[in-house]
C-alpha positions in Angstrom: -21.0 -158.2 82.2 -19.8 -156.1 79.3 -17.1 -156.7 77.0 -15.0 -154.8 75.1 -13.8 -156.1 71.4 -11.1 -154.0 69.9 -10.8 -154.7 65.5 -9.6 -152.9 62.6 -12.4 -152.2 60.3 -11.9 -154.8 57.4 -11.8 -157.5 59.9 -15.2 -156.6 61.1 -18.3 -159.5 59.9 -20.9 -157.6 58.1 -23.3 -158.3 60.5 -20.6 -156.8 63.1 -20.2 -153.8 60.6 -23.7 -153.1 60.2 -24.7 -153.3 64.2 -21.9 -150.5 64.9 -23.3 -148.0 61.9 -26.8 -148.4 63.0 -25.5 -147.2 66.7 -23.3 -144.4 65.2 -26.1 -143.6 63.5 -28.9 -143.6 66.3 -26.1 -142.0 68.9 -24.6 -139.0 66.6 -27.8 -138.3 64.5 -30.6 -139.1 66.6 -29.3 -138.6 69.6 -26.9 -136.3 69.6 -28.2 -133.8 65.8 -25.0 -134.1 64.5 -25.5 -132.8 60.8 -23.3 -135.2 58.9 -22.9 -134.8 55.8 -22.2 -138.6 54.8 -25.0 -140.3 56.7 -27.6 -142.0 54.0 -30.5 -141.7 55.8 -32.0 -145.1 54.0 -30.0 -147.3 55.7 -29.3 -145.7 59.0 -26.1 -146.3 59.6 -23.3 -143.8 60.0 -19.9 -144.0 58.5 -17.6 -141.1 57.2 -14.5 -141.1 54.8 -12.3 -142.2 57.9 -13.7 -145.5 58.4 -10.9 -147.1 56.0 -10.3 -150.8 56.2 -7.3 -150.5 59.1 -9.3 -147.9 61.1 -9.1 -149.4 64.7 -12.4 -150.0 66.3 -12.5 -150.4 70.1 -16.4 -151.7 70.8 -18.1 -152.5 73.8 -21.2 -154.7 74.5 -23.6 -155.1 76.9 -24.6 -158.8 78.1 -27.4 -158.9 75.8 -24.8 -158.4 72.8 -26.2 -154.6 71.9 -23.3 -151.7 71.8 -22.8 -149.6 74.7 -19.8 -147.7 74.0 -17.3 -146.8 71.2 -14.0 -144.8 70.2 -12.4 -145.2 66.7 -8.4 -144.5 66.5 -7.2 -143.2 63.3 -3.6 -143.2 62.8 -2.6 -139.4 62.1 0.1 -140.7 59.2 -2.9 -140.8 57.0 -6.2 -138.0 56.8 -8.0 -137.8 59.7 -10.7 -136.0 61.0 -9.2 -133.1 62.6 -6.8 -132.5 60.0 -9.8 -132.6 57.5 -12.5 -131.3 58.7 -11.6 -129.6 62.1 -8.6 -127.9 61.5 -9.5 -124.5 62.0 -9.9 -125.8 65.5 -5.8 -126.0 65.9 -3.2 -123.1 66.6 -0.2 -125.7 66.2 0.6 -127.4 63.0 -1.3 -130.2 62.4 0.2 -133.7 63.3 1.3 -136.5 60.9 3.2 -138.5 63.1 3.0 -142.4 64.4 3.6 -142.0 68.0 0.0 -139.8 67.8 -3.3 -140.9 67.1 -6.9 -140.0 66.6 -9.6 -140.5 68.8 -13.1 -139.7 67.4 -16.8 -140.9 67.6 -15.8 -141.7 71.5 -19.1 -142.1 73.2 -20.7 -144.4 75.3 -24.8 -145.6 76.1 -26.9 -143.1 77.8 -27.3 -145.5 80.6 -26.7 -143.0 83.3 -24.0 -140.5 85.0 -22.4 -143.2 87.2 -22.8 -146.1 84.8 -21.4 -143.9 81.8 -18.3 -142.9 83.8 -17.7 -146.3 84.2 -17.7 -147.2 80.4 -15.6 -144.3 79.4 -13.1 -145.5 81.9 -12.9 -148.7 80.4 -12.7 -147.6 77.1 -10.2 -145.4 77.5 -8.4 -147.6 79.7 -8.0 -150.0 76.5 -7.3 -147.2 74.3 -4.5 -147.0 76.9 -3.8 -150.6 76.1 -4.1 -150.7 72.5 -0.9 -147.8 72.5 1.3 -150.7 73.0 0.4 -153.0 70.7 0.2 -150.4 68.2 2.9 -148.3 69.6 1.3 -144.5 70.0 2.5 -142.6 73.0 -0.3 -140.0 72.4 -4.1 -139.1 71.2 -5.7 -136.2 69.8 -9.0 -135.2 68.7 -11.9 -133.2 68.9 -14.3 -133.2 71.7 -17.1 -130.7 73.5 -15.3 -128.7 76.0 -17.5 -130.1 79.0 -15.5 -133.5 78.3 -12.6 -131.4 79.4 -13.7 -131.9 83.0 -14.7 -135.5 83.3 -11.0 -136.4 81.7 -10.1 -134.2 84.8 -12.2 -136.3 86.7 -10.9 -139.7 85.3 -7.3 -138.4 86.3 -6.5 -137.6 82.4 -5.2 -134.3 81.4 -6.4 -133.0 78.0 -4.7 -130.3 76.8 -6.1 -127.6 74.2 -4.3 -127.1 70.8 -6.0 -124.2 70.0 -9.0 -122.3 70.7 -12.1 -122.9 72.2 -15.0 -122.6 69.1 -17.6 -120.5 70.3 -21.2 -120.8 69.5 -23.3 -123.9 70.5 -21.3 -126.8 69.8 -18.5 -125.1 72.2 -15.6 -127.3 70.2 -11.5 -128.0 70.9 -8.9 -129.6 69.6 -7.0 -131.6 72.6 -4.2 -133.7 73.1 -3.8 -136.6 75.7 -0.2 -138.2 76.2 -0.8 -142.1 76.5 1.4 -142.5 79.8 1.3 -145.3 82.8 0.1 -142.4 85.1 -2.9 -142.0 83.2 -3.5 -145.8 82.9 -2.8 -146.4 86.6 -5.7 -143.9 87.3 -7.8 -145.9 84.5 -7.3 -148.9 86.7 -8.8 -147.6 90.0 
């Protein structure tokens, strides 16, 4: 059975720390040839500017204790990724607010289609959770547009602020409103 462990970053063991860089690192530059420009390749773990001590982790693990899905929420009242790097991406101004959060480096285990959909709906469904303890009512972020149709899928609306990036990484900004529709169809 897998679990799903939700910290801030600076209360995060090193050993804890160190497991969730090395599977940022194998999932967004092995896996995925994401050219990031603050990986060190020595140590094989990926961690950007973002990762500050109250950046919210929401981690899952498998039964044997590996990770097999992740999502980081950065509150949008401090830099965040879109604002920094991708906000070319945006037509609307860009969003410093604390009803509105972040979600990046959302991913989960190439396990399979089925088993894959399953993960993302939990994780999202305690992103969902997490907005009421720390009291956001909505998430943006940057994603490939394909995501845009297994949100659809999930019973999520994502909606665009901006355009569509063409080229090979086919990148948009989106928003999602945090909202007990949206958590009810998490549940099923």
């Amino acid at each position: 059975m897998e679990t799903i462990v939700v910290s801030i970053m600076g209360n995060l063991s090193p050993a804890a720390r160190q497991q969730l860089g090395r599977y940022r690192y194998a999932v967004f530059v092995e896996q995925m040839k994401w050219d990031l420009p603050a990986v060190n390749p020595r140590i094989r773990e990926e961690w950007d500017e973002f990762d500050r001590e109250d950046t919210v982790n929401v981690i899952a693990y498998a039964a044997d204790r590996s990770i097999c899905g992740y999502a980081r929420l950065l509150r949008t009242t401090q830099p965040y990724l879109l604002s920094e790097v991708f906000a070319g991406l945006c037509s609307v101004p860009l969003i410093c607010d604390s009803s509105t959060w972040e979600l990046s480096r959302f991913t989960t285990s190439h396990a399979g289609a089925e088993l894959n959909a399953q993960r993302m709906r939990r994780l999202l469904r305690e992103v969902f959770l997490q907005a009421e303890h720390f009291g956001f009512q909505q998430l943006i972020g940057v994603a490939p547009c394909g995501m845009e149709r297994l949100y659809r899928r999930l019973g999520l609306v994502l909606r665009a602020l901006g355009p569509v990036r063409t080229g090979g990484d086919g990148l948009a900004a989106f928003s999602l409103d945090i909202d007990a529709v949206g958590l009810r169809a998490l549940s099923d």
